[in-house]
C-alpha positions as CSV (number, residue, x, y, z in Angstrom):
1,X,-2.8,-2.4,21.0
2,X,-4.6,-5.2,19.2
3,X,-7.8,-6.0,20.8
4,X,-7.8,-10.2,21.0
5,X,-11.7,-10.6,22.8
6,X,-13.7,-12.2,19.9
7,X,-11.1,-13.2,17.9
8,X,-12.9,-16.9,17.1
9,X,-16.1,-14.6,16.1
10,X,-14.2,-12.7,13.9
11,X,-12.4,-15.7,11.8
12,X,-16.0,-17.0,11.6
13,X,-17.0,-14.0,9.5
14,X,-14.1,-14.0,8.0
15,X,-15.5,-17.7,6.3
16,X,-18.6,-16.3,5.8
17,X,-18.3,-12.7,4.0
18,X,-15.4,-14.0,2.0
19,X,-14.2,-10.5,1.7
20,X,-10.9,-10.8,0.1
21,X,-10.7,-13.4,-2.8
22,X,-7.7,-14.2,-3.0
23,X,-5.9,-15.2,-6.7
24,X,-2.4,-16.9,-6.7
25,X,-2.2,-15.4,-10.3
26,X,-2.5,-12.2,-9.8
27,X,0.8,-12.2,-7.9
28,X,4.4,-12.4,-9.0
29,X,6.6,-15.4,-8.1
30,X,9.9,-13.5,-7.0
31,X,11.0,-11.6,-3.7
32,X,9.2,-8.4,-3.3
33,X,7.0,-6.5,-0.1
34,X,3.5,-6.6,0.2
35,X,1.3,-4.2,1.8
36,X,-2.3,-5.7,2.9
37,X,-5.1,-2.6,3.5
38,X,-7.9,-2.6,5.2
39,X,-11.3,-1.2,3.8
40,X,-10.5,2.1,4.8
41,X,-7.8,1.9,2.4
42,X,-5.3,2.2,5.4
43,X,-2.1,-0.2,5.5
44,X,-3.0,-3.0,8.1
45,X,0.2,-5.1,7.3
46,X,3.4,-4.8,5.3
47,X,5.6,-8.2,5.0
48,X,8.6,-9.5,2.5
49,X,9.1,-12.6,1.0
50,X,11.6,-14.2,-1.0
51,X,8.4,-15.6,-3.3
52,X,5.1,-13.0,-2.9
53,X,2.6,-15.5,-4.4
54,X,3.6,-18.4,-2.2
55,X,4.0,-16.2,1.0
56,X,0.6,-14.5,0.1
57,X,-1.1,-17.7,-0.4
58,X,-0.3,-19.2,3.1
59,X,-2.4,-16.3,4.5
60,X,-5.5,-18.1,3.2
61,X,-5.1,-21.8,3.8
62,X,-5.5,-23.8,7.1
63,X,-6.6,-20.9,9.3
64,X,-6.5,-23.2,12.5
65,X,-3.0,-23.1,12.6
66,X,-2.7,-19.6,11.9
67,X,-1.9,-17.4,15.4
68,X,-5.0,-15.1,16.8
69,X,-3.0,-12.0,15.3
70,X,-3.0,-13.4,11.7
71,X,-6.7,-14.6,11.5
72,X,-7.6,-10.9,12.9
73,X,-5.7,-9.2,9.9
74,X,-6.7,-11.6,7.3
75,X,-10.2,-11.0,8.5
76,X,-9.8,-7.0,7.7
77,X,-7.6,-7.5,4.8
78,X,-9.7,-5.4,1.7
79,X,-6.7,-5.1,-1.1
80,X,-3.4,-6.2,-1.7
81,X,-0.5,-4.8,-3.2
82,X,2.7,-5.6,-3.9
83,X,6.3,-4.0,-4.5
84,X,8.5,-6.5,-7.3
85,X,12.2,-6.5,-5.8
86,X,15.4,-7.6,-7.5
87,X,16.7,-9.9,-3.9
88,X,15.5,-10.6,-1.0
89,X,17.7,-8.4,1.2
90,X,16.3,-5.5,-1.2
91,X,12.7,-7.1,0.1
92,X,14.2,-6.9,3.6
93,X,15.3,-3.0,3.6
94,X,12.3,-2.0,1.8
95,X,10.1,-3.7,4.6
96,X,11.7,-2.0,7.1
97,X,11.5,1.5,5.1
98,X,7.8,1.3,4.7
99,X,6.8,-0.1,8.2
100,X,8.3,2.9,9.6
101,X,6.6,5.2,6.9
102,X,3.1,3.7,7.0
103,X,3.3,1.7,10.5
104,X,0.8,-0.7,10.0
105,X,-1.7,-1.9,13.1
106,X,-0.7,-5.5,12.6
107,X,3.4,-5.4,12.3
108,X,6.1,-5.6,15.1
109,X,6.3,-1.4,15.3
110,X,8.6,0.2,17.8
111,X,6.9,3.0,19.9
112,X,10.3,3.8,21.0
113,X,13.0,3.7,18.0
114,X,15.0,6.9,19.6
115,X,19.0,6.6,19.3
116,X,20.7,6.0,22.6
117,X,23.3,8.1,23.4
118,X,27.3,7.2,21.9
119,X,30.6,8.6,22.4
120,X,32.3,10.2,20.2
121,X,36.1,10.2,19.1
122,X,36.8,12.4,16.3
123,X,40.0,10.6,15.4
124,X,40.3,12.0,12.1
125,X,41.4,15.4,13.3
126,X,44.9,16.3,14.7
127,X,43.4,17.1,18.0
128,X,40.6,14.7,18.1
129,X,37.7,15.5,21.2
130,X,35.4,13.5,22.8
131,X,31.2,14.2,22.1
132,X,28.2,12.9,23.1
133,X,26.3,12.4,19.9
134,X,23.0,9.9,18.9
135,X,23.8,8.9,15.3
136,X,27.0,7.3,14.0
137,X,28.7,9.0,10.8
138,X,31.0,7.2,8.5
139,X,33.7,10.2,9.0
140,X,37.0,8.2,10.6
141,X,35.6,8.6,14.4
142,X,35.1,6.4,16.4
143,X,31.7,5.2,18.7
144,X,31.4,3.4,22.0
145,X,28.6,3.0,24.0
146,X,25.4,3.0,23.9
147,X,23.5,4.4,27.0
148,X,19.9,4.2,27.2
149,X,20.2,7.2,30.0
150,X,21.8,10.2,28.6
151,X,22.0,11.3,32.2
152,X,24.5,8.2,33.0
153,X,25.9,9.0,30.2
154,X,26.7,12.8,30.7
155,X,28.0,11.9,34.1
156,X,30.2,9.7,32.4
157,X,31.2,12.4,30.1
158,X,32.0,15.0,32.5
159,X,33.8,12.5,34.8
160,X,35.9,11.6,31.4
161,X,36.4,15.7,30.7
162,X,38.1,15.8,34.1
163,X,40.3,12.9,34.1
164,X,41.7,13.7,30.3
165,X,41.7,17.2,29.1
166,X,40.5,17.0,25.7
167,X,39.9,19.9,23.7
168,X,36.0,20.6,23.8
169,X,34.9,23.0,21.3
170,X,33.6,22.4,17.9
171,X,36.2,22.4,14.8
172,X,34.9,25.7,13.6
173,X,35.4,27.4,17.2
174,X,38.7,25.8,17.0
175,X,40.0,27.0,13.9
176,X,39.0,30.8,15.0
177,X,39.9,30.8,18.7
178,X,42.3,33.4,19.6
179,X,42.9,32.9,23.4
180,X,42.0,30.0,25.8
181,X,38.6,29.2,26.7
182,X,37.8,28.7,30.7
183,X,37.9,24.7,30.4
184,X,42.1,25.5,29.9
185,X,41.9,27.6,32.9
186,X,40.1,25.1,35.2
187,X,42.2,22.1,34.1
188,X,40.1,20.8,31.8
189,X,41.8,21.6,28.1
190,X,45.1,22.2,27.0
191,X,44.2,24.6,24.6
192,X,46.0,22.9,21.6
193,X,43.2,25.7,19.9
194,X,46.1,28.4,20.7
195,X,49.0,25.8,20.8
196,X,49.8,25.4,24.4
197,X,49.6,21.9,23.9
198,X,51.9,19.4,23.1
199,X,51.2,17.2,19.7
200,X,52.9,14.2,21.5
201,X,51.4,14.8,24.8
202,X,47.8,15.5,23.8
203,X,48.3,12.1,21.2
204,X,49.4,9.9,24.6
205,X,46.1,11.4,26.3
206,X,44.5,10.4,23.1
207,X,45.2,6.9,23.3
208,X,44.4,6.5,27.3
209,X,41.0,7.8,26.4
210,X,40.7,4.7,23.5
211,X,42.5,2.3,25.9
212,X,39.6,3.1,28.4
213,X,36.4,3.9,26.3
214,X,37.7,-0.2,24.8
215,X,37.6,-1.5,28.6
216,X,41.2,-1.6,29.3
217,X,40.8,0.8,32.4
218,X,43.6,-1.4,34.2
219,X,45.9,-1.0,31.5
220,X,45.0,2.5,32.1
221,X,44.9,2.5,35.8
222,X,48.1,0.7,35.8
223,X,50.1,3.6,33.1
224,X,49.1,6.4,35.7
225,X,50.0,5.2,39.1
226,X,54.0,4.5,37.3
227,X,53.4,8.0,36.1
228,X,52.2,8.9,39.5
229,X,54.9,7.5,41.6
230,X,57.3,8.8,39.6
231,X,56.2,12.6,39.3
232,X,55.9,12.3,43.7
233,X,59.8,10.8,43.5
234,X,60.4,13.6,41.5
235,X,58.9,16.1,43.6
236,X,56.3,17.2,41.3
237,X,53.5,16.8,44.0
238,X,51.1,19.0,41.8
239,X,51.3,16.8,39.0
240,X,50.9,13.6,40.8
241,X,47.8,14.6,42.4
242,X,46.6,15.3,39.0
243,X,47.3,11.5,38.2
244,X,46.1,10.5,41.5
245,X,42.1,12.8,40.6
246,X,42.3,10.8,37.0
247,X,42.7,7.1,38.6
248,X,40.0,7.5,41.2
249,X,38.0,9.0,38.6
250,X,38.3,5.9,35.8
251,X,38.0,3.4,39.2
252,X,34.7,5.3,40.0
253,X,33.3,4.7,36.3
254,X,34.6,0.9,35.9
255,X,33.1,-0.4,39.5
256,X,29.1,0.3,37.9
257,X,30.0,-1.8,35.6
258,X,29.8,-5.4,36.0
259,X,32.0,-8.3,34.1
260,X,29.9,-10.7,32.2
261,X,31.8,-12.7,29.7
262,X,35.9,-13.8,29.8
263,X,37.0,-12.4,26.9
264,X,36.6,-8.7,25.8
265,X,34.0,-8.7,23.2
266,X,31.9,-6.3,22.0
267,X,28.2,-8.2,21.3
268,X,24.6,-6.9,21.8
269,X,22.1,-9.7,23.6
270,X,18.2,-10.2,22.8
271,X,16.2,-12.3,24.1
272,X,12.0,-13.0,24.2
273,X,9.5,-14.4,26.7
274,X,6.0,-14.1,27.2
275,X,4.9,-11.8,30.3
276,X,1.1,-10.7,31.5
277,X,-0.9,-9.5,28.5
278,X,1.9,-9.7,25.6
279,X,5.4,-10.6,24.7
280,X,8.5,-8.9,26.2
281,X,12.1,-8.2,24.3
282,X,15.1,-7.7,26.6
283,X,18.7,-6.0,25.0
284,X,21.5,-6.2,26.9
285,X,24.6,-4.0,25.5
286,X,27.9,-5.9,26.6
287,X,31.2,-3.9,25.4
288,X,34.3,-5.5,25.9
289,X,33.0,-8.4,27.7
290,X,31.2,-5.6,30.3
291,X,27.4,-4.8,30.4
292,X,27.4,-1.2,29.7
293,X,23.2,-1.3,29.9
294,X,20.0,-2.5,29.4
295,X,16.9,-1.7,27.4
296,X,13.6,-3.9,27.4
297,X,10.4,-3.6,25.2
298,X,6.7,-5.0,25.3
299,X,4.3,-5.8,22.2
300,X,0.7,-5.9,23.3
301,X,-1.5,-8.7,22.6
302,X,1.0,-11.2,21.2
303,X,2.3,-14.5,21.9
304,X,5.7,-16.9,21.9
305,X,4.5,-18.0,18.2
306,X,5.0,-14.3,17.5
307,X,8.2,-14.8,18.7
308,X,10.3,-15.2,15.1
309,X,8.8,-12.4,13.4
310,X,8.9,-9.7,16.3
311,X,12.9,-10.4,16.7
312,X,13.1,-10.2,12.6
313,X,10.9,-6.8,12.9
314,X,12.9,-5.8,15.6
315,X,16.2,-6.1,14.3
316,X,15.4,-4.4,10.8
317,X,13.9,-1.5,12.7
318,X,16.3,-1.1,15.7
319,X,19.2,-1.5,13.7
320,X,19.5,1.6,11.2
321,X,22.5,3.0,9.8
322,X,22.8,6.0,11.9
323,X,22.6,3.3,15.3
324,X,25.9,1.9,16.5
325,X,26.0,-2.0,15.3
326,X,28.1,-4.5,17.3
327,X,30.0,-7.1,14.9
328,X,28.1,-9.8,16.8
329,X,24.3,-10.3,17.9
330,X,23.6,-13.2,20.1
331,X,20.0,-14.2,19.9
332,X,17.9,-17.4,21.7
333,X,17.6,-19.5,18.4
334,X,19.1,-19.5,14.6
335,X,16.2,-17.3,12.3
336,X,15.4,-18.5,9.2
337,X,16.2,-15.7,7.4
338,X,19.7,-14.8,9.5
339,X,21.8,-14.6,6.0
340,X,19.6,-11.9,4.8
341,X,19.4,-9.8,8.5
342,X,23.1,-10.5,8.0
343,X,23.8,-8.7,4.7
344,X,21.5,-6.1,5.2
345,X,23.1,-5.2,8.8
346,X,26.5,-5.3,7.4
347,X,25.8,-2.9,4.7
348,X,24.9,-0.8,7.2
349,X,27.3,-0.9,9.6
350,X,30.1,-0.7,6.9
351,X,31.4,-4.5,8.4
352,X,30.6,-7.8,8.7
353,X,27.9,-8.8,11.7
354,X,26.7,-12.1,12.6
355,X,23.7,-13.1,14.2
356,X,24.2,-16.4,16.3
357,X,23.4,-18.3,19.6
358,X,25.4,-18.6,22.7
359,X,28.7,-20.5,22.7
360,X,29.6,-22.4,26.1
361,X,28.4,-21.2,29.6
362,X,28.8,-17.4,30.1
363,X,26.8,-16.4,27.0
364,X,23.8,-18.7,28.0
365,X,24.0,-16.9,31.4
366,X,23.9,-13.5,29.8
367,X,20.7,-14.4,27.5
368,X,19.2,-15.6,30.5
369,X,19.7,-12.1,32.2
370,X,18.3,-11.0,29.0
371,X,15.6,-13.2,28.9
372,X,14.8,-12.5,32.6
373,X,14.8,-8.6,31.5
374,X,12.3,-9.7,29.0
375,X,9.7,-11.1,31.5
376,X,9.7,-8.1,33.4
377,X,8.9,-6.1,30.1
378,X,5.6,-3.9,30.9
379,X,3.9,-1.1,28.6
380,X,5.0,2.0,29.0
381,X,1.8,3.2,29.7
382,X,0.0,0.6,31.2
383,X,-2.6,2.9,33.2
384,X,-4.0,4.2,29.9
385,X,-4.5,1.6,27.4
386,X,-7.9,1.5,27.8
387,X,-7.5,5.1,26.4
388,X,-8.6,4.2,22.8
389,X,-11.6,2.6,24.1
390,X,-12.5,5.4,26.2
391,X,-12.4,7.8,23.5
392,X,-14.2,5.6,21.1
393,X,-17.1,5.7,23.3
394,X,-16.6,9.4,24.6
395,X,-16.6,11.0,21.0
396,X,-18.5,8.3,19.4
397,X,-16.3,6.9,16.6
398,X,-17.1,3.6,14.3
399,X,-13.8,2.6,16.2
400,X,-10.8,2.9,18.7
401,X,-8.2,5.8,17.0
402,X,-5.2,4.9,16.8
403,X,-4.0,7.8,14.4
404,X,-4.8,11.1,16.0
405,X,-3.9,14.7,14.8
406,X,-3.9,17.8,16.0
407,X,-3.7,21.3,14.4
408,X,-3.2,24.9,16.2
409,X,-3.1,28.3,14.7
410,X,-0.8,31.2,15.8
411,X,0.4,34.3,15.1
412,X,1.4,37.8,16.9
413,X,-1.5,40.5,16.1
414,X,-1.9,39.4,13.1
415,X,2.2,38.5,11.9
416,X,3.7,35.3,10.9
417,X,0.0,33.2,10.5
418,X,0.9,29.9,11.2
419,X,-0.5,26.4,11.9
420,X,1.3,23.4,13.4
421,X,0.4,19.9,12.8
422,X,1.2,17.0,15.4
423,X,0.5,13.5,15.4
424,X,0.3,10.8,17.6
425,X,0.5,7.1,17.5
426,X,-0.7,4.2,19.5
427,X,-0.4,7.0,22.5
428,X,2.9,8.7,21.3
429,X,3.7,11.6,20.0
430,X,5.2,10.8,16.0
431,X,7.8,13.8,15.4
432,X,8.6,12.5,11.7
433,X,5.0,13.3,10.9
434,X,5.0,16.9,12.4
435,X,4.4,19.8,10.3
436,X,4.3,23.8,9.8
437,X,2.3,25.6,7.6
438,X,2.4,29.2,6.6
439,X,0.2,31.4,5.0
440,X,1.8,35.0,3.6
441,X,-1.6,35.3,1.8
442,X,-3.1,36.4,5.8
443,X,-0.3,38.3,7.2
444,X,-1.6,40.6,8.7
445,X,-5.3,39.8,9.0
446,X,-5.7,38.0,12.2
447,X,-8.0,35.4,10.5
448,X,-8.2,32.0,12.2
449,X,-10.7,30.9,11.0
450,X,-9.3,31.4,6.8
451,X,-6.2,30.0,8.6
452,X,-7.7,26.6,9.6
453,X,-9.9,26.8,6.4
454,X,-6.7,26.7,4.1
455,X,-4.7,24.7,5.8
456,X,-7.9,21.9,5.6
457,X,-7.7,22.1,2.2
458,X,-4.0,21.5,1.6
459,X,-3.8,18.7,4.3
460,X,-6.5,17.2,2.1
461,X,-4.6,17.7,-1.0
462,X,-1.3,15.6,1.0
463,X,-3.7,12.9,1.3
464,X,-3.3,9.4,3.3
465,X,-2.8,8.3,5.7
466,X,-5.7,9.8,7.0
467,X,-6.3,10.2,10.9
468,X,-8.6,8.3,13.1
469,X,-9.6,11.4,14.9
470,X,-8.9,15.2,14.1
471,X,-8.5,17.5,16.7
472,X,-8.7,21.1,16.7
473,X,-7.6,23.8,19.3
474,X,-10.8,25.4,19.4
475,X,-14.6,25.5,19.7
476,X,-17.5,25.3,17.0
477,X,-16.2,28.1,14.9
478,X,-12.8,26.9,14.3
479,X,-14.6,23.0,13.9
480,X,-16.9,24.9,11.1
481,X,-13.7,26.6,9.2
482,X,-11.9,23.4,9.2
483,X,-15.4,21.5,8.2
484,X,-15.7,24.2,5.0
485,X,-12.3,23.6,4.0
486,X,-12.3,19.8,4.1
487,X,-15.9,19.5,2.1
488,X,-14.1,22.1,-0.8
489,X,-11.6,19.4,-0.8
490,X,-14.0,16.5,-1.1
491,X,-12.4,15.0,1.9
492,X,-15.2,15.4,4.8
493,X,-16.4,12.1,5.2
494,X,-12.5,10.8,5.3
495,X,-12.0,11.0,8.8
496,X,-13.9,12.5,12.3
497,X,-13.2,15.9,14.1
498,X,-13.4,17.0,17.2
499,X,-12.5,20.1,19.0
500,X,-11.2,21.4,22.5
501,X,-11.3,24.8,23.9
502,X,-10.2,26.6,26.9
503,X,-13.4,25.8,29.9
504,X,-15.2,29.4,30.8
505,X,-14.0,30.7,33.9
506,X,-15.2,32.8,36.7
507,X,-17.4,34.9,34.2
508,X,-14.6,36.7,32.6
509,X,-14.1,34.1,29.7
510,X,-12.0,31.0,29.2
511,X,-10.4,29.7,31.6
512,X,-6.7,29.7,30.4
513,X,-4.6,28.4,33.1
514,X,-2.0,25.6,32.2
515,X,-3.6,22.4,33.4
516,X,-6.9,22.9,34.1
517,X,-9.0,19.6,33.8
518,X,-12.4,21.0,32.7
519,X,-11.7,21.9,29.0
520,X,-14.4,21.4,26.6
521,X,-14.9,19.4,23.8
522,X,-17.1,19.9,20.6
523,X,-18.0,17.6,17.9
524,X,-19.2,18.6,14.2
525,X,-23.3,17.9,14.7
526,X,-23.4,18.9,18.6
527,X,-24.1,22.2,19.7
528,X,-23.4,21.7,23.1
529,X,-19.9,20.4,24.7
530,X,-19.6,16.8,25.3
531,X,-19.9,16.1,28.8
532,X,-16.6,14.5,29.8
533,X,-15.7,14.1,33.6
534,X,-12.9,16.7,34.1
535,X,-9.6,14.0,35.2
536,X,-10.8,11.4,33.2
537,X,-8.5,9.7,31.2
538,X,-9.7,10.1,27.9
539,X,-9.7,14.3,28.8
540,X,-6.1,14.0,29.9
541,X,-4.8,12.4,26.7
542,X,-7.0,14.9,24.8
543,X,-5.6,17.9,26.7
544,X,-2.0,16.3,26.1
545,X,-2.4,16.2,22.4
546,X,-3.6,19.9,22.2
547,X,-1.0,21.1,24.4
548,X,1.5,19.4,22.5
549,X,0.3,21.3,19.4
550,X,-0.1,24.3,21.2
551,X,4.1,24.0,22.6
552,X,5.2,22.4,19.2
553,X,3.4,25.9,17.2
554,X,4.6,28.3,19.5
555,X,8.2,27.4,19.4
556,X,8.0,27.4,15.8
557,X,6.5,30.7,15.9
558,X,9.0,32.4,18.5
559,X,12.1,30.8,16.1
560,X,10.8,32.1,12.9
561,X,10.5,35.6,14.8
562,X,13.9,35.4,15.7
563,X,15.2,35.1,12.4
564,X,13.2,37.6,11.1
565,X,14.9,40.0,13.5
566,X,18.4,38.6,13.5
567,X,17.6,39.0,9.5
568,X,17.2,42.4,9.3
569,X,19.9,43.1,11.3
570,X,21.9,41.6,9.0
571,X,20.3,43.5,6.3
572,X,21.2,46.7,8.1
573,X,24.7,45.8,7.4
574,X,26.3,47.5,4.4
575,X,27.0,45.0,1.9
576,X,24.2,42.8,3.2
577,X,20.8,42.5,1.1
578,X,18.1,39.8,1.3
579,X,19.9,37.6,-1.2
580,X,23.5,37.9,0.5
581,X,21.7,37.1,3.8
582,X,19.9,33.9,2.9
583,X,23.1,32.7,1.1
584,X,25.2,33.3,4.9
585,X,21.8,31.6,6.2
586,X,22.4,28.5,4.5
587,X,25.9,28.5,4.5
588,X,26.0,28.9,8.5
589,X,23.0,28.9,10.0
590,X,23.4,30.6,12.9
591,X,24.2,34.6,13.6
592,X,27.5,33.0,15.9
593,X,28.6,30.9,13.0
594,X,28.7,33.6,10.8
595,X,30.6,35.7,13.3
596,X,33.2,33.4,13.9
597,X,33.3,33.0,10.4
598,X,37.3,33.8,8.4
599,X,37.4,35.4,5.2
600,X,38.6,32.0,3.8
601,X,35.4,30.6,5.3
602,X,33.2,33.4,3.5
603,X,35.4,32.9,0.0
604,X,34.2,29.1,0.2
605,X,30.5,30.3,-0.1
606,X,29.1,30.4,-3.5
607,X,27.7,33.2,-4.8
608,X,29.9,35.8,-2.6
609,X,32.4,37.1,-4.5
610,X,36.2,38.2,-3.3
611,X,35.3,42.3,-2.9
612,X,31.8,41.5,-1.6
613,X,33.1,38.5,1.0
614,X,35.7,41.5,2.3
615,X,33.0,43.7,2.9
616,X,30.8,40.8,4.2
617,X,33.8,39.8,6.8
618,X,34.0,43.6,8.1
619,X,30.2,43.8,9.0
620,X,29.5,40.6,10.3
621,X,33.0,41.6,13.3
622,X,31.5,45.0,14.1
623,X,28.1,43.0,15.2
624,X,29.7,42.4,18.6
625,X,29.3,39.5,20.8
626,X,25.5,39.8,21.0
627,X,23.3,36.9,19.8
């Protein structure tokens, strides 16, 4: 969140310290990205333009008209650099790349940039199937949706499962079945696995599913009560009633949702307005002229004249190759740079897209829904913002952290040393920036301290971006360990630690139970815990951060043991040594895979040779069905 109180005090000493001098000739002329840091060194800002001198320059003329946001960030800016582009949609997709890399304070960052939930038709197989999947591949299927609420969506899917028996294993199950799995023998498949399905038949069910996924459930509707009626003329009451389950079905899915254009186009709606404390972003997803759902966001601290540049962040970050991309986005006003959005989102949806205003009455009615959606746009976490400031004061930083990591050692008396890293953002946890580290050099010894003492050392070696607070699951020894490591590094001074450890119990030691509120929290020059008011907010989010460590290190730890086992039972085998194993490993990657694997399958893998794959193929059957 960007704190606005004292903005006009801090574009006064801006003027004053002149801290950044800025020289138009130290900058190229032509479309590039620059990246403003602060004096930390940390990037503050990262922006594109289609000429870096001239959009650089406007920073630091006629600050009154600037907005609050931009007088704040040219306030802190320290250094400037800038990336030299061949066009400006190169600009635009490397902008977008490097705000989600370095995810600057001062840019329109999504909290939230998760992939809704699509269907799946894998039309280029013979017997295609219907998957719930979040990321769209260029393979022949084909994608509808999306559903911000996988469990709508699952619903969905099952209701689908029962109204058209599509096969619903995975191609490789598929090629190796050998008899019908239970979904055939509930009604639910035809097995077309084993052949008990018709080509022509299962092609027919096929095309209902497209006809309704597209929004023509009448047309569908419509096809089964003929088939219906005719099946009851003909006395086949079983088989009517199993048309009769499939229309209910589809009429049950259709009536929650609601008709909002004339014609049956696919278009995604966004729309902006200014609520209490920031601006609000609605999306509405309309799929064959039906709203399929809804998704709103909030940006802290800004304003309407933020407006054009949050919709422009927003649509290069939402928008990513592996998202589905309607061929039309309607939007409250024309953007400047719209031919540049518009190549860049073509190329990655593999089509043309436009971005465009309404047209005629029932589009202005749908971005007003959106824009009402927009107004009621609240923080996520609105009953902790003042987090940051809490723990600023709590654990005595220069300022609010925004960047906090956590690190956790583990291991099993001594086996498989480990430490996890996890990050978190602005509140959030930040999965792309989590990490495992080993250390073979310790199996065995049980040392957490050398544990967190290495792995201080190598973090400091991966250098920026650096974390606004460290925190480490563990009292003064394990704050000492990590302290030794970082000063060997020459990296002490980068950033502040602190750590948390279990609260003593009833005499017997710490008190380990999940949830309790009176943990304990050291700093590096203190030799007694701070004291911080079990409950309080800044605890809780302090708590959350280590236990996320704690879960995200364990599981880590439990699969790497599970390999280890399911490896040498594969050693065991005859036929199977550590090198044959690790190629089957990366070829399948599961102990199932490899079971259900055909000879023709283990020829395909490189390194195995005819004899060997023959031997391979005997071993891996006589494993059994155990996992």
């Amino acid at each position: 969140m960007i704190p606005w109180d004292g903005v006009a005090s801090v574009t006064v000493w801006y003027y004053l310290s002149g801290m950044f001098d800025f020289k138009s000739g130290d900058y190229p002329k032509g479309p590039g990205v620059y990246l403003m840091h602060d004096a930390k060194g940390r990037v503050i800002y990262v922006g594109k333009a289609k000429s870096l001198v001239k959009r650089l320059a406007s920073y630091f003329r006629s600050m009154e008209r600037h907005t609050p946001k931009t007088r704040m960030l040219v306030a802190r800016i320290a250094r400037i650099e800038t990336l030299s582009t061949a066009t400006e949609k190169e600009a635009l997709l490397l902008e977008a790349s490097l705000i989600k890399k370095h995810r600057p304070r001062y840019n329109i960052v999504l909290r939230d940039d998760k992939s809704y939930v699509l269907f799946r038709l894998t039309k280029a197989h013979d017997y295609p199937r219907l998957t719930m999947t979040r990321r769209v591949v260029r393979d022949g299927s084909v994608y509808y949706g999306p559903f911000t609420s996988s469990l709508a969506a699952r619903r969905t899917w099952k209701v689908l499962g029962k109204a058209f028996p599509l096969r619903k294993c995975g191609d490789r199950t598929f090629t190796n079945r050998i008899r019908p799995c239970l979904y055939h023998h509930i009604g639910q498949c035809l097995a077309p696995c084993v052949g008990l399905a018709d080509a022509k038949a299962y092609a027919a069910l096929v095309r209902r599913v497209e006809m309704f996924l597209a929004g023509r459930a009448g047309d569908v509707v419509g096809q089964l009560t003929r088939e219906m009626q005719d099946a009851s003329q003909q006395m086949e009451f079983e088989r009517a009633a199993e048309f009769r389950d499939q229309i209910r079905a589809i009429e049950a899915t259709v009536e929650r949702q609601a008709v909002v254009l004339p014609k049956p186009v696919d278009l995604d709606v966004l729309a902006v307005a200014e609520g209490r404390g920031g601006l609000g972003l609605g999306l509405l997803f309309v799929r064959q002229g039906r709203l399929l759902d809804g998704r709103s966001y909030h940006f802290p601290g800004l304003g309407l004249e933020d407006a054009p540049e949050a919709v422009s962040g927003f649509l290069t970050q939402y928008y990513w190759a592996s998202r589905f991309i309607p061929e039309r986005l309607l939007l409250p006003w024309a953007l400047d740079d719209a031919e540049t959005l518009e190549s860049a989102l073509a190329e990655r949806r593999g089509g043309p897209v436009r971005l465009g205003v309404p047209r005629g009455g029932p589009e202005k009615q749908i971005l007003d829904m959106a824009r009402a959606n927009a107004a009621q746009a609240r923080p996520e976490a609105a009953a902790g913002q003042d987090v940051p400031e809490r723990l600023k004061r709590a654990l005595h930083l220069s300022a609010e952290p925004h960047r906090v990591e956590c690190v956790d050692v583990s291991h099993l008396g001594g086996k498989g040393m480990r430490a996890g890293l996890v990050v978190f953002e602005g509140g959030v946890p930040f999965r792309d920036d989590y990490r495992t580290y080993t250390f073979p050099e310790l199996e065995g010894s049980g040392d957490d301290y050398a544990a967190l003492a290495d792995w201080a050392r190598r973090r400091a070696e991966a250098g920026p971006p650096w974390p606004d607070l460290l925190l480490i699951d563990g009292g003064r020894g394990q704050i000492a360990a990590v302290s030794a490591g970082l000063e060997q590094a020459g990296a002490l001074d980068e950033f502040p630690l602190a750590g948390i450890a279990k609260s003593i119990g009833d005499g017997s030691g710490p008190d380990r139970r999940a949830g309790a509120l009176t943990d304990r929290i050291f700093l590096p020059a203190r030799s007694n815990p701070l004291p911080l008011k079990p409950g309080s907010p800044e605890l809780l989010f302090l708590q959350r951060v280590r236990d996320e460590a704690h879960r995200f290190i364990i599981g880590r730890q439990r699969k790497s043991r599970k390999k280890t086992m399911i490896s040498s039972e594969l050693e065991s085998l005859p036929g199977i040594g550590p090198k044959t194993a690790r190629l089957l490993w990366d070829s399948f990657g599961s102990l199932e895979a490899m079971r259900a694997a055909s000879l023709k399958d283990l020829l395909g893998v490189s390194g195995l040779g005819k004899k060997r794959a023959e031997k391979v193929h005997q071993a891996l059957q006589s494993l059994g069905g155990g996992n």
